[in-house]
Backbone as a printed PyTorch tensor [residue, N CA C, xyz], in Angstrom:
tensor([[[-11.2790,  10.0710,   8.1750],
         [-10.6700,   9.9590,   6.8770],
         [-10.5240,   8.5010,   6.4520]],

        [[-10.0740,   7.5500,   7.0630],
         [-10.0740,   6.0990,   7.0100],
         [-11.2300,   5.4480,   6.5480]],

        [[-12.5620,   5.7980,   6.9740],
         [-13.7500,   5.4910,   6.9190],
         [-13.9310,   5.6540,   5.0740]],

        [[-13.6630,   7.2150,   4.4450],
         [-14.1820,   7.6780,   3.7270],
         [-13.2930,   7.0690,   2.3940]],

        [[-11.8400,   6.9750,   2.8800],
         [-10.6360,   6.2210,   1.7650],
         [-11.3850,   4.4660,   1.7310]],

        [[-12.0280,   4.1200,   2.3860],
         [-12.3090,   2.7050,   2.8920],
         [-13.4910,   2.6160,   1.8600]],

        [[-14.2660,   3.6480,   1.8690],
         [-15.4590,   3.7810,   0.6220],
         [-15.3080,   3.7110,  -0.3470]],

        [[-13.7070,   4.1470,  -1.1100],
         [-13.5500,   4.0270,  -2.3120],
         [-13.1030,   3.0330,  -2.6900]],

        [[-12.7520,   1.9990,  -1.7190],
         [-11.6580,   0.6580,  -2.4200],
         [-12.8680,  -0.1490,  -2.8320]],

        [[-11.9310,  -1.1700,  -3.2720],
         [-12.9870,  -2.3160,  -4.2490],
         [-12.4490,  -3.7200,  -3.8350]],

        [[-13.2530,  -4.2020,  -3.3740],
         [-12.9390,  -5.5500,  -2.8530],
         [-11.7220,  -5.7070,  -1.8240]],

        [[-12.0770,  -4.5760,  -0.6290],
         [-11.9160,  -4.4190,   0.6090],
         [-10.4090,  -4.0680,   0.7270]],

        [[-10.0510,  -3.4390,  -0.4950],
         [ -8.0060,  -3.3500,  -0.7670],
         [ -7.9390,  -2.1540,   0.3270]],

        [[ -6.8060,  -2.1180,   0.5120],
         [ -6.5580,  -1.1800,   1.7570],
         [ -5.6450,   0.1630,   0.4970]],

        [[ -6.3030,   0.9680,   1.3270],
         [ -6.0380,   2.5520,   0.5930],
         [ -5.5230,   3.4300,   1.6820]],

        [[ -4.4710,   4.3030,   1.7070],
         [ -3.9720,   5.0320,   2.5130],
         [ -3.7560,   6.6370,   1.7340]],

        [[ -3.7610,   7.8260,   2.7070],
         [ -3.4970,   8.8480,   2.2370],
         [ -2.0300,   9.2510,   1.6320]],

        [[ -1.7180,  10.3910,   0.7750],
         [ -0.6260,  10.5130,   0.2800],
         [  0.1840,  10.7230,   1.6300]],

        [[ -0.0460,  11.3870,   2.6090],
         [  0.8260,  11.8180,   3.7870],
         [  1.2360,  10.8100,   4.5590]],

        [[  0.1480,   9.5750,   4.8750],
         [  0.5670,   8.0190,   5.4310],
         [  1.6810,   8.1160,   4.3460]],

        [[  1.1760,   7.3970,   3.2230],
         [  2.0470,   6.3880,   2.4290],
         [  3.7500,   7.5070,   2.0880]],

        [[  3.8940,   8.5440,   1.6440],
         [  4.5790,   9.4440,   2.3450],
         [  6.1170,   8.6500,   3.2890]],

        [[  5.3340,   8.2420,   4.5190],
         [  5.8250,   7.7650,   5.5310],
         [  6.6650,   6.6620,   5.7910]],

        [[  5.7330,   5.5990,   4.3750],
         [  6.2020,   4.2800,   4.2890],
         [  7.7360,   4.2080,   3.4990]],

        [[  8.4900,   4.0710,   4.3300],
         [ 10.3380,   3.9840,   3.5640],
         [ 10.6750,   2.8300,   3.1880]],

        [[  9.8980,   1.5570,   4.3340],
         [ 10.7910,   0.5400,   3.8540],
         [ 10.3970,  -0.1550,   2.5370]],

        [[ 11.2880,  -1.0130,   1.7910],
         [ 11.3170,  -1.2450,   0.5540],
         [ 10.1690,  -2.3040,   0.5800]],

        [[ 10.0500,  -3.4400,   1.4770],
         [  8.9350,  -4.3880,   1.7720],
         [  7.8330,  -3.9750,   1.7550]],

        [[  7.7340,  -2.8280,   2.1690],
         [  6.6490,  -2.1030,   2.0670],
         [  5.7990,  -1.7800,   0.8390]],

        [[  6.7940,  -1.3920,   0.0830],
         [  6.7920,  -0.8810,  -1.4220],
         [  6.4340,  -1.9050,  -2.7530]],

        [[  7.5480,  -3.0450,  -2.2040],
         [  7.4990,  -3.6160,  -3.0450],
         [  7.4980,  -5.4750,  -3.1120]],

        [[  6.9080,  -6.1180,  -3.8690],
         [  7.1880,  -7.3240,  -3.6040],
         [  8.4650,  -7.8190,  -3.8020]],

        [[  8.7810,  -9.4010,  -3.6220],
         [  9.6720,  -9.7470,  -4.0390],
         [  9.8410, -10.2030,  -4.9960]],

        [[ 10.8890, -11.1170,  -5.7220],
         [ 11.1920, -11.0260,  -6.8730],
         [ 10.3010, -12.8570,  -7.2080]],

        [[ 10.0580, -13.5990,  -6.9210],
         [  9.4460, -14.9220,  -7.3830],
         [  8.5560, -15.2450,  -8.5740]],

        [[  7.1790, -14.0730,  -8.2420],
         [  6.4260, -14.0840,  -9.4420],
         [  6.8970, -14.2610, -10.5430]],

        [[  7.8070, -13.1190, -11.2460],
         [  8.0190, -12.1150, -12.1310],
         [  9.6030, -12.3400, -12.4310]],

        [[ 10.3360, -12.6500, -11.6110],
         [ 12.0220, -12.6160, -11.6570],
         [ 12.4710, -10.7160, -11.2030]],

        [[ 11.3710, -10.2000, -11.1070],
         [ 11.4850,  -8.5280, -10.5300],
         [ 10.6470,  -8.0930,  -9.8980]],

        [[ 10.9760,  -6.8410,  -8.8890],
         [ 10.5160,  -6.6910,  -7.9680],
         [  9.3150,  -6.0560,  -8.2950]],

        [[  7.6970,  -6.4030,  -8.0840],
         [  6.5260,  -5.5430,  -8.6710],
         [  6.2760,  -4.6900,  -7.5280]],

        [[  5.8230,  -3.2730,  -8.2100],
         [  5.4720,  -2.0780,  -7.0240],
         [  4.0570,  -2.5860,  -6.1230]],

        [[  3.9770,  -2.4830,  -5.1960],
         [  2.5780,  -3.0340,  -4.7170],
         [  1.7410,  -2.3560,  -4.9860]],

        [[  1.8480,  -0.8640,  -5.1430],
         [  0.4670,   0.1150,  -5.1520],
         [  0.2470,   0.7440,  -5.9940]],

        [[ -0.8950,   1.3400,  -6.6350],
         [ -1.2980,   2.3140,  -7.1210],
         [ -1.9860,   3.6490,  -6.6840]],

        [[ -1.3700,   4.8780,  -7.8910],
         [ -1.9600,   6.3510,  -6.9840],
         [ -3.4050,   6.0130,  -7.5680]],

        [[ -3.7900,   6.6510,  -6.4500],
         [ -5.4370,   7.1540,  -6.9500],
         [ -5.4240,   8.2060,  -6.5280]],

        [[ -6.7460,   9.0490,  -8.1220],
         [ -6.6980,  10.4200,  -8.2400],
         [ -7.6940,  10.6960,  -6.9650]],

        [[ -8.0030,  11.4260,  -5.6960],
         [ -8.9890,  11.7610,  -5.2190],
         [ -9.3160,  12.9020,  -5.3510]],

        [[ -8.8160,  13.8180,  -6.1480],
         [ -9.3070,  15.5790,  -6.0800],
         [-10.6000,  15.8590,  -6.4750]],

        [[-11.4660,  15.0240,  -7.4090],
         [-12.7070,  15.3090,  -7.7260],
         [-13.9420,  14.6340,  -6.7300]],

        [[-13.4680,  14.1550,  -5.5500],
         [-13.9890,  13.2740,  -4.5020],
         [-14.7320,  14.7590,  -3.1470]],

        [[-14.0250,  15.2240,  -3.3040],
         [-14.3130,  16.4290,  -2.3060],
         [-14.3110,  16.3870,  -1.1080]],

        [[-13.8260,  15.0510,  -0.9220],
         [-13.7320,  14.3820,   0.4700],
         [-12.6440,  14.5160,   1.4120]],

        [[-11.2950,  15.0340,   0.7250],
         [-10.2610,  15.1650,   1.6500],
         [ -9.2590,  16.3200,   1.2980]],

        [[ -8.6490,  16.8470,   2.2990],
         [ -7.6440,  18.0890,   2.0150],
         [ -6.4140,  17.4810,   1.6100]],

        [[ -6.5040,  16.5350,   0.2380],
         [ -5.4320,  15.9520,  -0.2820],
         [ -6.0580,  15.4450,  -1.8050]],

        [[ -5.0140,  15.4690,  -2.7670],
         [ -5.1950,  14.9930,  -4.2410],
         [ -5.2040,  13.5510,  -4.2380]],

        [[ -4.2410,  13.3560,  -3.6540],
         [ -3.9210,  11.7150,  -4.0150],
         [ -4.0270,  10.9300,  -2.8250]],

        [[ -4.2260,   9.7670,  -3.0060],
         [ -4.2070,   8.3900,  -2.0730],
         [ -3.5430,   7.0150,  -3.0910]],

        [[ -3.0990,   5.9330,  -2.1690],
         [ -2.2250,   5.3340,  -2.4120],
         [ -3.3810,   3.4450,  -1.7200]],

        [[ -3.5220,   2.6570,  -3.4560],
         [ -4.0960,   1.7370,  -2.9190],
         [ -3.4820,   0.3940,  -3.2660]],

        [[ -3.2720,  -0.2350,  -2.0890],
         [ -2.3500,  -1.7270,  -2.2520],
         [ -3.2920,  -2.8530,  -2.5850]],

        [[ -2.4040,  -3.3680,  -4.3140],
         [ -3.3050,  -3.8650,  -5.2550],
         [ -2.4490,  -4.9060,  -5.9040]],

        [[ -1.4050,  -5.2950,  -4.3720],
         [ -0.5250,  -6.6010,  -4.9310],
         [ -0.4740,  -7.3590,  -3.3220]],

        [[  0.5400,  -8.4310,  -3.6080],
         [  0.5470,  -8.7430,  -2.4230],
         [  1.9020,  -9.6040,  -2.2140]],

        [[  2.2630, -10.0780,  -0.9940],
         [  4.0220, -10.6390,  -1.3310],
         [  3.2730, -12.8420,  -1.3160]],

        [[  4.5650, -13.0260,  -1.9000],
         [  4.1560, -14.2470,  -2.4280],
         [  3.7700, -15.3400,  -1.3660]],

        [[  3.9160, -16.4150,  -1.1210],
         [  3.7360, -17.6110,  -0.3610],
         [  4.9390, -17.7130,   0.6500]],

        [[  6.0830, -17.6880,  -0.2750],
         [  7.5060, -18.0200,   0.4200],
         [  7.7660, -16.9040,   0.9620]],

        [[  7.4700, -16.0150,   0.3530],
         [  8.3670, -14.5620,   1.2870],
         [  7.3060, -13.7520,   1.9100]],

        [[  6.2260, -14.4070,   1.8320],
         [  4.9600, -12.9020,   2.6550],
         [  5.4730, -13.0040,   4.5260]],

        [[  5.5720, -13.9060,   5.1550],
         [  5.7020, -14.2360,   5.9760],
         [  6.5890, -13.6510,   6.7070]],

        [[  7.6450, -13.6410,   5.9000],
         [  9.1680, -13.0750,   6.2850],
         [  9.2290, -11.2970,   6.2610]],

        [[  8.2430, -10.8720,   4.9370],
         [  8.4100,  -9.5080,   4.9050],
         [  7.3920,  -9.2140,   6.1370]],

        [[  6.3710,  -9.4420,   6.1390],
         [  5.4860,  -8.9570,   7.3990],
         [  5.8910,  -8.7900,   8.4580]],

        [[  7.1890, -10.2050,   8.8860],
         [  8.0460,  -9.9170,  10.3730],
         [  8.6620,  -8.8190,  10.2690]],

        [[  9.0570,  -8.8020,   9.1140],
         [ 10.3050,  -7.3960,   8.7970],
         [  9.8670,  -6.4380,   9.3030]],

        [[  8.5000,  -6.2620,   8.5850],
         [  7.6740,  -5.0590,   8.8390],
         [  7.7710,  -4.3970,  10.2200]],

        [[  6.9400,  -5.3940,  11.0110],
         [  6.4990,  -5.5680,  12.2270],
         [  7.9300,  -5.3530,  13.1300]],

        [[  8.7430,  -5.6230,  12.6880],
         [ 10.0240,  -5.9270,  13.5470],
         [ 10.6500,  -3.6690,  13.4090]],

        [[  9.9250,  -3.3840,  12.8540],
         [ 10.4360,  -1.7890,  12.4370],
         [  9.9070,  -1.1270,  13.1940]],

        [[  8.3440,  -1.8600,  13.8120],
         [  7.6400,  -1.0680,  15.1830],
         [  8.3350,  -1.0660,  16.5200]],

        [[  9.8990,  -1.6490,  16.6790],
         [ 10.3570,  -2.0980,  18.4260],
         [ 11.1790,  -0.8250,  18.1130]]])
């Protein structure tokens, strides 16, 4: 399934199924921080896959932002720090 979600991205963005992304709770995850913009931007967009025929799922979820200079660093530990 990875292989086939990996076919549809565009300029190598990482795409996950609705049941992964589903999974994803934490807010870092979700969302950037506030620097850009003065508010927090969603990182991802749904994509429709039902006319793809490729998976026993409608939707997938593709990350099409990214966290800034000052805070990418910090959210990634965060991240990472949720796997112990």
């Amino acid at each position: 399934m990875a292989a086939k979600l990996a076919s549809l991205s565009i300029n190598n963005q990482l795409m996950v199924s609705e049941r992964f992304f589903e999974k994803i709770n934490n807010e870092k995850a979700r969302y950037s921080c506030e620097c850009r913009t003065g508010r927090k931007e969603y990182l991802w967009q749904e994509v429709d896959v039902k006319d793809k025929n490729l998976f026993d799922f409608e939707k997938a979820y593709c990350l099409v932002s990214n966290w800034c200079e000052t805070h990418g660093k910090e959210y990634f530990e965060a991240l990472l720090g949720l796997d112990k």
